[in-house]
C-alpha positions in Angstrom: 0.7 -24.2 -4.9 3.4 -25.2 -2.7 2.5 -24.9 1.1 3.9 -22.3 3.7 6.7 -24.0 5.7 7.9 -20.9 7.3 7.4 -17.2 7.5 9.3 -14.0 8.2 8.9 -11.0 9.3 10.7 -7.5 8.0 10.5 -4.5 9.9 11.7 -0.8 8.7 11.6 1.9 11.4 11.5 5.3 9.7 12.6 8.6 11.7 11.0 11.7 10.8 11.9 15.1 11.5 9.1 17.9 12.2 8.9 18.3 8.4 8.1 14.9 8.3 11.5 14.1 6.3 13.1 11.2 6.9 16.5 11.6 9.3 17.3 8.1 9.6 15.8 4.6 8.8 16.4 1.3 10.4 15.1 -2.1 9.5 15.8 -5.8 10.7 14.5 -9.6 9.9 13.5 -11.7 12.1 15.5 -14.7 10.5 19.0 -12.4 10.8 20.2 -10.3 13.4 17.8 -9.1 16.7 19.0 -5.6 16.1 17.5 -2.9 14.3 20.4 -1.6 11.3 20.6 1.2 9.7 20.5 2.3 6.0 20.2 5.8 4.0 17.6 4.7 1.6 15.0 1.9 0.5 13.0 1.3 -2.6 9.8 -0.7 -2.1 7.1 -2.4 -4.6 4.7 -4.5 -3.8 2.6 -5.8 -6.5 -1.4 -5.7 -6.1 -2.6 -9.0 -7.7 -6.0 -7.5 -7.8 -5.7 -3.9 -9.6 -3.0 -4.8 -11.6 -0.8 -2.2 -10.2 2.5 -1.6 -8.3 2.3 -0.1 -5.0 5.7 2.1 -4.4 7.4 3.3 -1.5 10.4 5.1 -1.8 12.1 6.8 1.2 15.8 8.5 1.4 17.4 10.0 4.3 18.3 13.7 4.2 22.0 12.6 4.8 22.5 10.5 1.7 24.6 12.7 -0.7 24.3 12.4 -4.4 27.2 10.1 -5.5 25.6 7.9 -3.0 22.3 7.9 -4.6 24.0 7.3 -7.9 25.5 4.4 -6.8 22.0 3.1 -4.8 20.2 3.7 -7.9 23.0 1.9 -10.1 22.9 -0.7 -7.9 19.3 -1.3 -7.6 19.1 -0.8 -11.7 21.8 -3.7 -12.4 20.2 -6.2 -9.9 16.3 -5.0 -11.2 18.3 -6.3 -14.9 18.9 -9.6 -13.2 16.0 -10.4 -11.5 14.0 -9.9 -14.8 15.7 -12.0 -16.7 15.8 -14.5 -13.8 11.7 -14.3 -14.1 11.0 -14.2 -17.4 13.9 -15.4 -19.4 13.9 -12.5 -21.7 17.2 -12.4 -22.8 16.1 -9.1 -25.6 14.7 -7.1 -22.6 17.0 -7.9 -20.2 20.4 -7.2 -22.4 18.7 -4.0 -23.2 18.4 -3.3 -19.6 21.6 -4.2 -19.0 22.6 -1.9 -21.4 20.9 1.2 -19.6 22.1 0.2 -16.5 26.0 0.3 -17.9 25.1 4.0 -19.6 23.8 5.1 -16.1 26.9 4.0 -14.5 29.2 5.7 -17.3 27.3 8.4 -17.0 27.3 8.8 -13.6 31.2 8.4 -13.2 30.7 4.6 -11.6 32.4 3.4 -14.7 34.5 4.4 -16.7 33.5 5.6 -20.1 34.8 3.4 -22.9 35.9 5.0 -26.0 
């Protein structure tokens, strides 16, 4: 095991409204800029070495439209495809991802449909 030469801190600041609904979310790390940026949506897993299991948090602000969640989710899919194959070198799996990814992008009008 390679030993800890530096460590970083993220921080996500969530605003809820009395529904407890997320209006806004900020974040920041402590490595980048001091100030706190905002963002519409995040996707976090964190997995537990322990249970065996994935630990999800998933927040969305209520002004992020649709199109913009199509592309968030498109985006998030395509780089999900690329960091498993970067971990396990499963070309199969990984092409097959890739090949969802491109339907959910034709599908939701982020490219075009090929004929």
């Amino acid at each position: 095991m390679s030993e800890i030469k530096k460590k970083s801190t993220i921080t996500v600041q969530i605003g809820l409204d009395e529904d407890n609904v997320p209006a806004e979310i900020h974040w920041k790390a402590d490595d980048g800029k001091n100030e706190m940026e905002p963002c519409k949506a995040m996707l976090l897993s964190l997995f537990d070495e322990d249970k065996l299991d994935t630990i999800k948090l998933d927040l969305w602000t209520k002004s992020m439209q649709v199109d913009e969640m199509d592309r968030f989710m498109f985006q998030t899919l395509r780089g999900l495809a690329d960091t498993y194959f970067k971990a396990t070198q499963n070309s199969d799996l990984a092409n097959q991802f890739g090949n969802f990814v491109h339907y959910f992008g034709q599908s939701t009008g982020l490219l075009e449909k090929e004929e």
